[in-house]
N, C-alpha and C positions, 0 to 999 in steps of 0.2 A: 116455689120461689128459689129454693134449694138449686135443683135441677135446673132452672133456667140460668140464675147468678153465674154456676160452674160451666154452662153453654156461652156465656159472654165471654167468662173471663179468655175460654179453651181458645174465642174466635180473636179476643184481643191478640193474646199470645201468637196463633197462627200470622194474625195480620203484621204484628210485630217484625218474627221473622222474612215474611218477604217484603217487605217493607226494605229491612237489612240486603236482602239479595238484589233489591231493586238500585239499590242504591251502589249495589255490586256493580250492577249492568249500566248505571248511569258512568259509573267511573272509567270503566274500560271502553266506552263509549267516546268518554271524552279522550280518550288515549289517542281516536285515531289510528293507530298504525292497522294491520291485516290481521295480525295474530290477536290484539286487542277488541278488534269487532267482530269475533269469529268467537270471543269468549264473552262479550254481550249478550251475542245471538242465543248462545246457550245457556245461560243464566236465565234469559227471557223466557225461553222457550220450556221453562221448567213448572211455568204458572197455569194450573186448568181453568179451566171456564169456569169454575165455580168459584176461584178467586177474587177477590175484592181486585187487584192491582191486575186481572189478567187485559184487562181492556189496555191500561196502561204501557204494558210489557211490548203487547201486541205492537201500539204506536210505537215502541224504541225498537224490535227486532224491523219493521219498518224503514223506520230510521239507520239503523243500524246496515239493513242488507243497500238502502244508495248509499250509504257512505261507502259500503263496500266494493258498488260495481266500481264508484268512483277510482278508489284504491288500485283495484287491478286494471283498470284502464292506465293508470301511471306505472306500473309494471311494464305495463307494454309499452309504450313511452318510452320508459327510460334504461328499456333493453335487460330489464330485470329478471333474468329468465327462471332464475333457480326458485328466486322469490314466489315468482307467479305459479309456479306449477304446482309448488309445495302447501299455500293457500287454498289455493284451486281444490286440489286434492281433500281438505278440510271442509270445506263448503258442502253445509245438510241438506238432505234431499226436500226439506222442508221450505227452504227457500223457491223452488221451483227454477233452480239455474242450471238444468242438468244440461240442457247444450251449450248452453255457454262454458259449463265449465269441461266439457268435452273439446272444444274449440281453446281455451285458454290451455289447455293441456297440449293439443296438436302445437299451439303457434310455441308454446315454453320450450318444448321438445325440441324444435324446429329451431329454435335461438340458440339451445345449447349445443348442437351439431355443430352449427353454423360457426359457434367461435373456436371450434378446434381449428375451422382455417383449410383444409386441404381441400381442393377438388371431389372427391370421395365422400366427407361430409357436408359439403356444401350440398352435392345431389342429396343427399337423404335431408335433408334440410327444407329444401325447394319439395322433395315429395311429401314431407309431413306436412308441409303448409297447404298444401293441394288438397290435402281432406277437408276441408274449411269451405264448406257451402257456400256456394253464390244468394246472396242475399241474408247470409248471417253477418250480426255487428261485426266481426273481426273477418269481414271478407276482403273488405277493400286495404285494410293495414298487411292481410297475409300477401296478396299480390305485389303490394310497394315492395315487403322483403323479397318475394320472391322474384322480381327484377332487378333489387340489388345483389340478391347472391349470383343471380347469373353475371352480373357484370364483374363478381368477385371472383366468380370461377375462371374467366376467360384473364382476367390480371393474375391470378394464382397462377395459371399458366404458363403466363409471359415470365412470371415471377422463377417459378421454378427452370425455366427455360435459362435466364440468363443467371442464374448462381449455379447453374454446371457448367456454364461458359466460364464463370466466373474461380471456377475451382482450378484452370488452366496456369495460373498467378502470374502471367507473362502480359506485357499493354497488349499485346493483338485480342486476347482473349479474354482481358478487361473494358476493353472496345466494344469487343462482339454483346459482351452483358449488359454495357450502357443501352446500346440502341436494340436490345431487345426490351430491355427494362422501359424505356422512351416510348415503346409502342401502348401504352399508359395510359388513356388521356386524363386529365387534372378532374373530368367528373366524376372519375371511378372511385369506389370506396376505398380501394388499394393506393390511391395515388401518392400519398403522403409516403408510404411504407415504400413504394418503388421508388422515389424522390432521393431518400436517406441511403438506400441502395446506392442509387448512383451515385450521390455523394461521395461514400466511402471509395466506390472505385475510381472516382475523377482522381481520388489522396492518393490512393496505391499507385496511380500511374504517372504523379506528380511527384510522389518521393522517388520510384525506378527514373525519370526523366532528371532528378535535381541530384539523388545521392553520388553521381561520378563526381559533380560539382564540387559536393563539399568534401569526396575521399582526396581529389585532386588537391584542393585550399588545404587541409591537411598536410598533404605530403610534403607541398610547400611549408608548409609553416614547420616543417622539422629540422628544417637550416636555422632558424635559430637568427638567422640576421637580419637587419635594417631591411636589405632588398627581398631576401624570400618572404618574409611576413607581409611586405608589402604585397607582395604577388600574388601572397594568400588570399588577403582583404580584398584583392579583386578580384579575383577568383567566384569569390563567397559572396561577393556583392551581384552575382551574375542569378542568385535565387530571389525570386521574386516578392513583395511582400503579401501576397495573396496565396503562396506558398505552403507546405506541409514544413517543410525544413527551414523555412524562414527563421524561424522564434531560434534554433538550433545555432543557425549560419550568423545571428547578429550579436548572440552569445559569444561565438570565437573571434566576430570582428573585436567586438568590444576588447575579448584576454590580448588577442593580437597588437591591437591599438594600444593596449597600457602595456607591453613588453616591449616596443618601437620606440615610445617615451620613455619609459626606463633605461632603455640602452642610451637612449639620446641625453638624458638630464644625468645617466648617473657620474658620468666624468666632469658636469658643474657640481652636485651636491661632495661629490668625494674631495674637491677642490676646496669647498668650502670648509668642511670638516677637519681638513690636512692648516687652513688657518684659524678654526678655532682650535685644535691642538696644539698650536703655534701661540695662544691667547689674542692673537689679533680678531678679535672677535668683534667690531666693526666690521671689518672689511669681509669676515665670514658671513656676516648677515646679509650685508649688501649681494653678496654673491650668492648668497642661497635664494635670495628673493628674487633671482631671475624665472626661478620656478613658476611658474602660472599655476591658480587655482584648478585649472582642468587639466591637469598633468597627472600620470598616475605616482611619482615622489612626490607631490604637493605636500602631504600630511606627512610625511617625513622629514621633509626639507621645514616644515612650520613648526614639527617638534624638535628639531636643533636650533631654532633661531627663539624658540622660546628659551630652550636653555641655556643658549650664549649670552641672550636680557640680562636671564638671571645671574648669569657670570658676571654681566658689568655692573648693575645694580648691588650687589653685593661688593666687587671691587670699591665702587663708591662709595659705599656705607662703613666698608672699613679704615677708608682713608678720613673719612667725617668722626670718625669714631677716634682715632691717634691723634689730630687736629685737636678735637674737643681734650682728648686727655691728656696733651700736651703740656697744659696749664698746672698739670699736678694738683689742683682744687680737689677736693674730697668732693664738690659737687659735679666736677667738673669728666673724674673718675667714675664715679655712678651713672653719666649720664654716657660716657665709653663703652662702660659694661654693656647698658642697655641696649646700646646701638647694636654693639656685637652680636646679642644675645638671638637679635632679630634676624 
C-alpha cells in the first residue's frame, strides 16, 4: 500500500508539472506571432508517449504548426523578409516542413537582395527565386517577384541613366533626365520613385528659367523709389504661381508694396504729426485718418490718433475740472481734485 500511495503521489506530481508546461504552450500559442509558435511547438514537443497530456500536446503542436504555415505565408505578403528567413531557419525537423522551409529561405533571401535596389542585386535576386520548384506552394508567388524585379531592373536602368544626365546641372541636361526618367510606364514598380525624380528636375529648371526674373525685380527694387519698386513688382509678377520661386517673389511684392505706401502716406502722417505738435489735434486726426486700413502707416497713423483722443479727452476734463472748482465749495474742490487725478 506503501509502495503504491508513493507511485500515485510520484504520478500526481509528474502530471502536475506538465500540466504547468501545458499551459506554457497554450499561452504562447495564444500569442500568435512566429517566435511565440515556434516556442509552443517546443514545449509541446517535450511530452513522450507515456505521458498522460502527450495526446494533448500533440493536438496543440498541431495547432500550432497551421497557425504557423499561416504566419509565414503573411511574411511573404507583407514582404517581411528578414522575418521570414530568421523563423524559417527555427522551424524543427519534426514538423516535416523541410522544403518548404528551403523554399521560404530562397524567396527571403531573394527579397533581401532585391531591396538593395541596383541592377546587380536585382539579378541575384531573380536567381534565388529560380530555385523554387515548379509546383512547390511558393512557386507561383516566386515568379510574380520574379517579373517584377525584371521590370525593376529595366526602370533602375532608365533610373540611373538619367541622374547622370542629371548630374550635368544645366536645363539641356535636366531635360535629357526627364525623358529618360518618362521612358517609365506608371505599371512599373519604380514609377512613383522615377515621378519625384522628375519632379525635382521640372524645380531645378523652373528656378534657372525664373531666378533672372527675380535677380532683375531686385536690382530694380534698389532705386528705392515710387517708379523702380513699381518696376520691381512687375517684374516679380512675371513668376508664376505654380512656380518654385513663387512663395519668394510674392514675399518682396508684398515688402515692395508696403515701402511704395510708406513713401506715399508718410508726407500725410508727418503732416499730421507736425499739427498735433501744433495741439490742433482735431484737425491731426482728421488728416491722419486719410490713411486706409490696408496701408502699410495704418497702425502708426492709428497709434497717433489714439493719442491725440487722449490729448483732447484730457484737455476736456481739465477744463470740467477748473469749472467745477471754480465755485470754491470744499465739495466742489474735491470733486476738481478727482477729475484731475483721472
Amino acid at each position: 500500500a506503501i509502495t503504491k500511495y508513493e507511485e500515485l503521489v510520484n504520478k500526481i506530481q509528474l502530471a502536475k508539472e506538465e500540466s504547468s508546461k501545458l499551459d506554457q504552450a497554450y499561452t504562447s500559442l495564444r500569442n500568435g506571432d512566429g517566435d511565440s509558435l515556434l516556442k509552443a511547438i517546443e514545449i509541446a514537443s517535450q511530452f513522450s508517449k507515456e505521458s498522460y497530456a502527450y495526446t494533448e500536446a500533440q493536438e496543440l503542436i498541431e495547432n500550432a504548426r497551421n497557425k504557423l504555415l499561416k504566419k509565414m505565408q503573411y511574411f511573404v505578403d507583407n514582404r517581411q523578409w528578414n522575418t521570414l528567413s530568421r523563423i524559417a531557419d527555427q522551424i524543427p525537423p519534426s514538423l516535416e516542413l523541410q522544403d518548404q522551409v528551403l523554399d521560404w529561405n530562397y524567396l527571403a533571401n531573394a527579397g533581401i537582395k532585391s531591396e538593395i535596389g541596383s541592377v546587380a542585386s536585382l539579378e541575384e535576386a531573380i536567381t534565388e527565386a529560380q530555385k523554387i520548384a515548379i509546383g512547390n506552394p511558393l512557386y507561383e508567388e516566386a515568379q510574380d517577384l520574379i517579373v517584377r524585379w525584371q521590370s525593376e531592373m529595366e526602370a533602375v536602368t532608365h533610373l540611373n541613366q538619367a541622374r547622370q544626365y542629371a548630374q550635368g546641372e544645366d536645363k539641356t541636361n535636366y531635360q535629357a533626365a526627364i525623358a529618360e526618367a518618362s521612358l517609365i510606364p506608371s505599371i512599373n514598380p519604380r514609377y512613383e520613385e522615377a515621378q519625384e525624380e522628375i519632379r525635382l528636375w521640372n524645380r531645378q529648371i523652373s528656378i534657372m528659367e525664373d531666378q533672372p526674373l527675380l535677380d532683375l525685380a531686385k536690382q530694380w527694387a534698389r532705386g528705392d523709389n515710387i517708379d523702380s519698386l513699381q518696376r520691381a513688382i512687375e517684374q516679380a509678377r512675371l513668376i508664376g504661381v505654380n512656380r518654385p520661386l513663387h512663395s519668394e517673389a510674392k514675399e518682396l511684392i508684398s515688402e515692395w508694396q508696403g515701402e511704395i505706401q510708406r513713401q506715399q502716406d508718410r508726407p500725410i502722417l508727418d503732416q499730421a504729426i507736425s499739427l498735433g505738435n501744433d495741439q490742433d489735434f482735431y484737425q491731426a486726426i482728421q488728416v491722419a485718418q486719410t490713411i486706409g486700413s490696408d496701408r502699410a502707416l495704418y497702425s502708426e497713423a492709428q497709434g497717433k490718433i489714439q493719442a491725440w483722443r487722449q490729448e483732447i479727452q484730457a484737455s476736456e476734463t481739465l477744463q470740467k475740472a477748473y469749472q467745477t472748482a471754480a465755485t470754491g465749495r470744499a465739495q466742489d474742490l474735491g470733486e476738481g481734485i478727482r477729475l484731475v487725478r483721472n
